[in-house]
C-alpha positions as CSV (number, residue, x, y, z in Angstrom):
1,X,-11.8,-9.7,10.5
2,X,-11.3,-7.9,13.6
3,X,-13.3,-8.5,17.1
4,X,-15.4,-5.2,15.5
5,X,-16.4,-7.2,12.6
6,X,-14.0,-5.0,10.5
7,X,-12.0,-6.2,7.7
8,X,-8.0,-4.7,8.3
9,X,-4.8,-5.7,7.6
10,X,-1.1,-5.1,9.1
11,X,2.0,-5.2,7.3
12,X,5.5,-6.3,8.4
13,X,8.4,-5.4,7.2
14,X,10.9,-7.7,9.1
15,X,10.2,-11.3,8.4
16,X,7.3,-11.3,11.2
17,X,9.0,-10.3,14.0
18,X,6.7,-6.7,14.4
19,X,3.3,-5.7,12.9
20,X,2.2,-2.1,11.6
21,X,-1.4,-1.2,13.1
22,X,-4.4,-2.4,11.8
23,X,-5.1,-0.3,8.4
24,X,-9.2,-0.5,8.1
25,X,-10.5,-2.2,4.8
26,X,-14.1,-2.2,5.5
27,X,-15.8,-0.7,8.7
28,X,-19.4,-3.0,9.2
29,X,-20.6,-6.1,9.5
30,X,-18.1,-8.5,7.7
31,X,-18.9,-12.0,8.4
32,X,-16.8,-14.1,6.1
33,X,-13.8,-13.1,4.2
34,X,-11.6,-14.3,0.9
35,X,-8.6,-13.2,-0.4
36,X,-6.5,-14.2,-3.4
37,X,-2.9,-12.3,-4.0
38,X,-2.4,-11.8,-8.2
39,X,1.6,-13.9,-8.1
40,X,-0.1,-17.1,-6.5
41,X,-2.0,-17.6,-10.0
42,X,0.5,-19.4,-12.4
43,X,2.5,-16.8,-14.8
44,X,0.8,-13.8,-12.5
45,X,3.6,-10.9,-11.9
46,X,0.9,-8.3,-10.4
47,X,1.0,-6.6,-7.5
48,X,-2.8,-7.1,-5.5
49,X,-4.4,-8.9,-3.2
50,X,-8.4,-9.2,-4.2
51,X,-10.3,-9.0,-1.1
52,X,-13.9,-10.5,-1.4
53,X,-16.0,-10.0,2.0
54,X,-19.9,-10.6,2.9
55,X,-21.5,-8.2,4.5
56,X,-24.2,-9.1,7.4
57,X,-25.4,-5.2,7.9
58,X,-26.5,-4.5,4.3
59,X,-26.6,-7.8,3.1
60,X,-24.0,-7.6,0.6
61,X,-21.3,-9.1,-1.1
62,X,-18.1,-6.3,-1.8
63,X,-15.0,-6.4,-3.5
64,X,-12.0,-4.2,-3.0
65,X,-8.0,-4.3,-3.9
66,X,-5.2,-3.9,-2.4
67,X,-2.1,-3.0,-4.1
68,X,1.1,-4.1,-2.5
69,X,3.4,-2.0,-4.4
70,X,2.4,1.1,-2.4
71,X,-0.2,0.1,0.0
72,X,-3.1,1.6,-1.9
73,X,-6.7,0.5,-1.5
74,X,-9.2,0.7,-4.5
75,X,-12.5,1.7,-4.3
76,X,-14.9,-0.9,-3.0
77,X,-17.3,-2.3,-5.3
78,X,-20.0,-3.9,-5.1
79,X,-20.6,-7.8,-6.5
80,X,-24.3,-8.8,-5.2
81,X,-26.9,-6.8,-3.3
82,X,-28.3,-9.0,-0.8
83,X,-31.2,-9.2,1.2
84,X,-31.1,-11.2,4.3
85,X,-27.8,-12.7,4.7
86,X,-26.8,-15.1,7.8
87,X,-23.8,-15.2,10.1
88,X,-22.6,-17.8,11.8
89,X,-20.7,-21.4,11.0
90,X,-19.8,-22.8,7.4
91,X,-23.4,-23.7,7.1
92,X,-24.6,-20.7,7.0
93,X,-22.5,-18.7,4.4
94,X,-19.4,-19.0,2.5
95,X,-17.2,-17.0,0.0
96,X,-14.3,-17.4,-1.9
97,X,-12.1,-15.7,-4.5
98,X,-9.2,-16.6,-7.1
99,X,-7.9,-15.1,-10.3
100,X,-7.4,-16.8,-13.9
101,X,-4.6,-17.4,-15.5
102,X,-6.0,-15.8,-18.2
103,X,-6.6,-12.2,-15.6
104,X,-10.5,-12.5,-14.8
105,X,-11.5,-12.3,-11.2
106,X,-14.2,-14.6,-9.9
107,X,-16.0,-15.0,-6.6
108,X,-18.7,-17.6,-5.2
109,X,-20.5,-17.7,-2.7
110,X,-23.6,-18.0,-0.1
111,X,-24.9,-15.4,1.6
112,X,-27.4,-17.5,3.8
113,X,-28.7,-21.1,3.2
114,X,-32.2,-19.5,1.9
115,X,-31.5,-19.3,-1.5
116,X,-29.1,-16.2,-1.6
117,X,-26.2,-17.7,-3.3
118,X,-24.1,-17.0,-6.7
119,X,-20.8,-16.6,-8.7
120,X,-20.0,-13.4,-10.2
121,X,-16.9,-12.6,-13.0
122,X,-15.1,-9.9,-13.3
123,X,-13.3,-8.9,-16.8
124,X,-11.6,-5.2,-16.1
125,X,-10.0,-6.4,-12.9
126,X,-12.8,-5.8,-10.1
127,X,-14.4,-2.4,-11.4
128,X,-17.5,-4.2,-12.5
129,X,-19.3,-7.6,-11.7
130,X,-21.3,-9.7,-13.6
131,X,-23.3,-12.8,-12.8
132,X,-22.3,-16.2,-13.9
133,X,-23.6,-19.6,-14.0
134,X,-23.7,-21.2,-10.1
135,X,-21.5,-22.7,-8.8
136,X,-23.7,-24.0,-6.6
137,X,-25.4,-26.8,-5.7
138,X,-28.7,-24.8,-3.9
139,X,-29.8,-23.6,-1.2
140,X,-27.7,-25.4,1.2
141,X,-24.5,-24.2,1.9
142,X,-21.4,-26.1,1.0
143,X,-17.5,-25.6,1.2
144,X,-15.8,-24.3,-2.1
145,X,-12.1,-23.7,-3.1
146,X,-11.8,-21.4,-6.4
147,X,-8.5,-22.0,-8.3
148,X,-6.7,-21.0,-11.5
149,X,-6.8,-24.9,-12.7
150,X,-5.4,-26.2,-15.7
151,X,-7.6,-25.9,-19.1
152,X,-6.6,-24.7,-22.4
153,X,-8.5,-21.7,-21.9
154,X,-6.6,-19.9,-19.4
155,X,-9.9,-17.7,-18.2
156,X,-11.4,-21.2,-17.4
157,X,-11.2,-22.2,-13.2
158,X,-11.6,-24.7,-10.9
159,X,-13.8,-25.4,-8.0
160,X,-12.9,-28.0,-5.1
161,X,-16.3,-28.5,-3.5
162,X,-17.1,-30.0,-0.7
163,X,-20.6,-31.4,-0.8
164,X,-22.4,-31.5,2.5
165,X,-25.5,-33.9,2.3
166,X,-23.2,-36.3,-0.1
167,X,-20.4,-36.5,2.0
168,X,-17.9,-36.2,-1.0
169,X,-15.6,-34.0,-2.3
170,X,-15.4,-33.3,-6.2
171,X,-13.5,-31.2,-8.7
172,X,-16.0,-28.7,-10.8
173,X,-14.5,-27.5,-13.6
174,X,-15.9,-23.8,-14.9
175,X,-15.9,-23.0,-18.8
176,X,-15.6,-19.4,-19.1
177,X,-16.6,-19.1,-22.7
178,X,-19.7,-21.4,-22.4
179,X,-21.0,-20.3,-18.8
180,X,-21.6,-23.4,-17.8
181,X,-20.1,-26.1,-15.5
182,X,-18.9,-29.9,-15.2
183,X,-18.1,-32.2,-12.2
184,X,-16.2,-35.2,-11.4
185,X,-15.6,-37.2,-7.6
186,X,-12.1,-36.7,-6.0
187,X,-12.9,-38.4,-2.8
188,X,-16.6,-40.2,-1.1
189,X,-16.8,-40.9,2.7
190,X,-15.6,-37.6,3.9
191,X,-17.7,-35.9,6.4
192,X,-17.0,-32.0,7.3
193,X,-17.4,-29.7,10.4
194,X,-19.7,-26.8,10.4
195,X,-17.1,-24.9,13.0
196,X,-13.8,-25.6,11.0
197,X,-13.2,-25.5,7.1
198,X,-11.3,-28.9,6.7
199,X,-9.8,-28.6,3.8
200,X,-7.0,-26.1,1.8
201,X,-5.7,-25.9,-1.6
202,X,-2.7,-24.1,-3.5
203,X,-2.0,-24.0,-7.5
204,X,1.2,-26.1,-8.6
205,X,2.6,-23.3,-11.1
206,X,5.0,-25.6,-12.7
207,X,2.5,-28.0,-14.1
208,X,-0.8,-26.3,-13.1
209,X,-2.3,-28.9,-11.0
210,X,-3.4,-28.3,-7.8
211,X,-2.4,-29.2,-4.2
212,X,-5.4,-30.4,-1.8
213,X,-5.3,-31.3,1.5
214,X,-8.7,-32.5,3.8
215,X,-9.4,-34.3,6.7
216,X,-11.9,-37.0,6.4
217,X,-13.1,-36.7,9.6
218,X,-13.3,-34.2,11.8
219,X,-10.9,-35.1,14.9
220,X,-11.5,-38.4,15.8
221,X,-9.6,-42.2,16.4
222,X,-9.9,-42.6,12.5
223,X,-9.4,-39.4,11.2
224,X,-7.1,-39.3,8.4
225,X,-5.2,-36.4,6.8
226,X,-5.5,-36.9,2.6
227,X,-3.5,-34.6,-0.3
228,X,-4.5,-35.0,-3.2
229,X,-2.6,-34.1,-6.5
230,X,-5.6,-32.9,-9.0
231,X,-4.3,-33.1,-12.4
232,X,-6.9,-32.4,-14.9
233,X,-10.6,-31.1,-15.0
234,X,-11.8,-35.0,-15.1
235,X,-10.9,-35.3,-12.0
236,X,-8.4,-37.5,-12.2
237,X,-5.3,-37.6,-9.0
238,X,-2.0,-37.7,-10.0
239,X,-1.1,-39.2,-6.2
240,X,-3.1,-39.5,-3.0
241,X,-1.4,-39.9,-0.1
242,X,-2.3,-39.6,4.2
243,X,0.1,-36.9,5.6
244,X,-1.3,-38.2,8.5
245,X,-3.1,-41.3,9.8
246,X,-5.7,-42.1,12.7
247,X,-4.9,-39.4,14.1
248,X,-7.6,-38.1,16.8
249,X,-7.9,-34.8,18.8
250,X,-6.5,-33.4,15.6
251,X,-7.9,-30.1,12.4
252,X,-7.4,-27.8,10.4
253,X,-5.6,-27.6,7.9
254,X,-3.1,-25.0,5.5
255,X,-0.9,-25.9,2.3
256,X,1.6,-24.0,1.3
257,X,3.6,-24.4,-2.4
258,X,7.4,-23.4,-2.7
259,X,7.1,-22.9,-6.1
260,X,11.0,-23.1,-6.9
261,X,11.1,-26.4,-6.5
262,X,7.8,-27.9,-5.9
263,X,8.5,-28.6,-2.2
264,X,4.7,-28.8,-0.1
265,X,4.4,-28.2,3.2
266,X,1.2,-29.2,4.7
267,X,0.7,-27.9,8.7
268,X,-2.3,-28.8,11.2
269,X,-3.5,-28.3,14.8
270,X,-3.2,-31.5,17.0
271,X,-3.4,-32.2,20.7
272,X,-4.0,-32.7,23.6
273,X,-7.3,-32.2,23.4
274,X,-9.1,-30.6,20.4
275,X,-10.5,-27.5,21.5
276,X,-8.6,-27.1,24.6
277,X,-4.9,-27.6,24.1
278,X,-3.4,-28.1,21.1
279,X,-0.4,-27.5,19.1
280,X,0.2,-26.8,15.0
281,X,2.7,-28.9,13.5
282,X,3.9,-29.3,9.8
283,X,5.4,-32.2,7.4
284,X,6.8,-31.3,3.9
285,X,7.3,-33.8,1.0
286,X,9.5,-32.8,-1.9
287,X,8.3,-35.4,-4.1
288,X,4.9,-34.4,-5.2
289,X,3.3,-35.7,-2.1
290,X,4.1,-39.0,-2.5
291,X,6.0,-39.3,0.7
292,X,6.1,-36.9,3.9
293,X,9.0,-36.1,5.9
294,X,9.5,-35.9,10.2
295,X,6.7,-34.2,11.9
296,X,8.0,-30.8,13.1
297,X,6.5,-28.4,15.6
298,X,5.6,-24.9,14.4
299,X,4.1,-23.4,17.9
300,X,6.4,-23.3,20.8
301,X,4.4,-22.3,23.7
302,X,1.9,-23.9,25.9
303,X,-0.8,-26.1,24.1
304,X,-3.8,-23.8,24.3
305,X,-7.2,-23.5,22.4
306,X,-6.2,-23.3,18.8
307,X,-8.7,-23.2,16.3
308,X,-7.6,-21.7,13.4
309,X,-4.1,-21.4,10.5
310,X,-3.4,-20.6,7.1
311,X,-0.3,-20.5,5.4
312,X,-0.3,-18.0,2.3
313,X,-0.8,-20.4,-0.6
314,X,2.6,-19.8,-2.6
315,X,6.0,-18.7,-2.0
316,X,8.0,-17.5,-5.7
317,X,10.6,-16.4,-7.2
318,X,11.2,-13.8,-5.1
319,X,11.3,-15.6,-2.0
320,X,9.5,-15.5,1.3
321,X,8.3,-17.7,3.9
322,X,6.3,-20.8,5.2
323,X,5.2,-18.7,8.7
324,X,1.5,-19.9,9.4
325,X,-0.6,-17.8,11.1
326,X,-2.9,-19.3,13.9
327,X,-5.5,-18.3,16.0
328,X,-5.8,-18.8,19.9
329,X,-9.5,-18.4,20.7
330,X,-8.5,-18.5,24.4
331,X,-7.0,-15.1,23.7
332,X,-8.6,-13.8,20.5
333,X,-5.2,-13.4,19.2
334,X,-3.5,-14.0,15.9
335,X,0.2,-15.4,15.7
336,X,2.8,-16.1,14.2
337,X,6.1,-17.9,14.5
338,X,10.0,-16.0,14.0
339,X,12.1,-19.3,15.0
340,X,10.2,-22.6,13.7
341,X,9.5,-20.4,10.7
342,X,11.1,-21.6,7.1
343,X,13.0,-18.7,5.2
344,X,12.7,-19.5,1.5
345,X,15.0,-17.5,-0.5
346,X,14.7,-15.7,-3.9
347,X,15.9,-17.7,-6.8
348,X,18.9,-15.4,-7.5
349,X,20.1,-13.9,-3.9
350,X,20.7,-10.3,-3.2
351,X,24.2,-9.3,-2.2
352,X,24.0,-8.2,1.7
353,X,20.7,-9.2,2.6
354,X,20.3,-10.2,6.1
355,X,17.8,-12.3,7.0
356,X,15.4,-12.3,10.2
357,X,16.1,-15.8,12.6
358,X,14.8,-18.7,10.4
359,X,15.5,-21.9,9.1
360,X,16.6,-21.7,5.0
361,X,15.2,-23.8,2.9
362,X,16.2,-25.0,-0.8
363,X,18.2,-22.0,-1.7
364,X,19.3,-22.8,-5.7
365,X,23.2,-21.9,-6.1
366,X,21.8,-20.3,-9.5
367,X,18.6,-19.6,-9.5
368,X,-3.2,-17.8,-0.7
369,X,-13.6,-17.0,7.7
370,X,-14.9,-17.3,9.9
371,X,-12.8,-16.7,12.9
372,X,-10.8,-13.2,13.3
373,X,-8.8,-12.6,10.5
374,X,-8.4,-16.1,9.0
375,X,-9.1,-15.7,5.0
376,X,-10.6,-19.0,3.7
377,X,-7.8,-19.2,1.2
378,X,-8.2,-22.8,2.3
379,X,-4.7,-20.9,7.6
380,X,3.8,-18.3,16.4
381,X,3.5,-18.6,20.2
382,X,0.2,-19.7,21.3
383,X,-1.2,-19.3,25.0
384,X,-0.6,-16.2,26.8
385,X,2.8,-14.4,26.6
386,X,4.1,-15.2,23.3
387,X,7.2,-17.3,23.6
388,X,9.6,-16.2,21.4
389,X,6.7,-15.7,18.7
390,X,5.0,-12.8,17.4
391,X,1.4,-11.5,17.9
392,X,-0.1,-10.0,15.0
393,X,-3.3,-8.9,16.8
């Protein structure tokens, strides 16, 4: 979401180190903003990325594709028409998107805290939207996560919620062919931040669970930083682990999967100060999560007024990159970062590929808001003149 309130995106074409201009998606009012790309659902080879968006003008909820093969945009469709939708923090209105394994599209959401909430399904790839059971809770607005999970019934998804007034997270578990939903406890004792969404998620494609990191705290002496391997629709955690412990002036959150071999990264904004000058950072555990490597520092320039990352979700076969993008409310820019970046290659490398500045990592020899532009799927150079970074916008 641009400083218009516009939904665009820019493409690059060389790793990061330039951006295309910004190609308009929708021209209004967006106020929040989810997107889900087709190959970061288990077994997925398409070629979109499903844009869901809320719109504060007409009070609506929208849908529209974008197909990566050749940069087309589908029509934009409409999910829910709205009446008096709010704008503002994560208290106010959430949305989010994912894709089954089985192919249907789903979105949830809240449009204000008033009783405008819903989830809608979509069987013929986003031409048409019907309602579904909810997803949630009421009125009040909570945080969700919608992922492919890991029933028998691939059209079946998951749900990491974050209940406000309980202060607990839990894992709700949607049945596609009986409409209807169950819920189990992940985690009690965790209190969120209307400003910053404090938690991220990615899909494990080799065994289906699914990755989730949250902060129990929002920045202070005590805070801890939690992942969580979610195994099954009862709820039950293969590991839990603290990437991060008592750790204040610290959010935020992004996961990342390299789905070759299973490697997580998990990066964050710490300080400093939180809210004045910060840094992001990142740890990686190749186990599962049982155990987290050296902290290592993803921005390079001056701690500055960070607020925001994500980190794509899932890196495939093909290859790609763990290269977070942040945002620098100091500046209202987006960025990225060329040198503290981490190249992961495709399984089977090209002959004469050459490969923008970047660490590699795990090669085989054989073988996924509301600030500008941050998607809620679960987020360079900060301050000033980029340093050796890359501004996006």
């Amino acid at each position: 979401i641009d400083d218009s309130d516009d939904v665009v995106y820019q493409k690059t074409s060389d790793g990061g180190a330039t951006w295309g201009s910004p190609i308009s998606v929708a021209a209004d009012t967006i106020s929040k903003l989810s997107i889900w790309y087709d190959r970061w659902t288990p077994g997925n080879t398409g070629t979109k990325i499903h844009v869901a968006y809320q719109d504060a003008a007409f009070h609506d909820i929208f849908y529209r594709g974008l197909d990566t093969s050749d940069d087309s945009l589908g029509t934009e469709r409409t999910v829910f028409a709205g009446a008096s939708f709010e704008t503002g923090n994560w208290n106010t209105a959430v949305i989010d998107i994912t894709k089954a394994r089985g192919g249907n599209l789903y979105i949830g959401f809240w449009g204000d805290s008033a009783g405008e909430y819903g989830f809608y399904r979509s069987t013929d790839g986003g031409a048409t939207w019907t309602s579904r059971a909810d997803v949630a809770d009421g009125n009040a607005v909570d945080g969700i996560l919608l992922m492919p999970g890991n029933e028998t019934d691939e059209d079946d998804i998951w749900c990491v919620y974050w209940d406000r007034s309980a202060n607990e997270l839990t894992l709700k578990v949607y049945d596609d062919s009986g409409d209807s939903w169950s819920e189990s406890v992940i985690a009690t004792g965790v209190f969120d931040d209307v400003s910053y969404y404090q938690m991220s998620a990615a899909p494990r494609h080799s065994d289906n669970h699914v990755i989730l990191a949250a902060w129990d705290i929002i920045s202070g002496p005590t805070a801890d930083l939690w992942v969580y391997d979610l195994a099954d629709s009862a709820g039950d955690v293969g590991s839990v682990t603290r990437v991060l412990v008592s750790t204040d002036e610290a959010a935020g959150v992004a996961v990342l999967i390299n789905q070759q071999n299973d490697d997580i990264y998990v990066a964050y904004m710490k300080g400093g100060t939180w809210e004045a000058t910060v840094d992001v950072f990142y740890k990686k555990s190749t186990d599962g999560g049982t155990t987290w490597g050296a902290e290592q520092s993803y921005s390079e320039a001056a701690a500055d007024d960070i607020r925001a990352l994500w980190a794509g979700i899932s890196v495939g076969a093909n290859g790609g990159r763990f290269q977070p993008t942040f945002f620098n409310d100091d500046l209202d820019d987006l960025f990225v970062n060329i040198v503290n970046d981490v190249y992961i290659g495709p399984s089977v490398l090209p002959l004469r590929d050459a490969y923008v500045g970047a660490s590699v990592d795990a090669v085989p020899q054989h073988g996924r808001s509301s600030v500008d532009a941050i998607p809620s799927h679960g987020g360079g150079s900060v301050d000033g003149v980029p340093n050796r970074g890359s501004a996006v916008a």
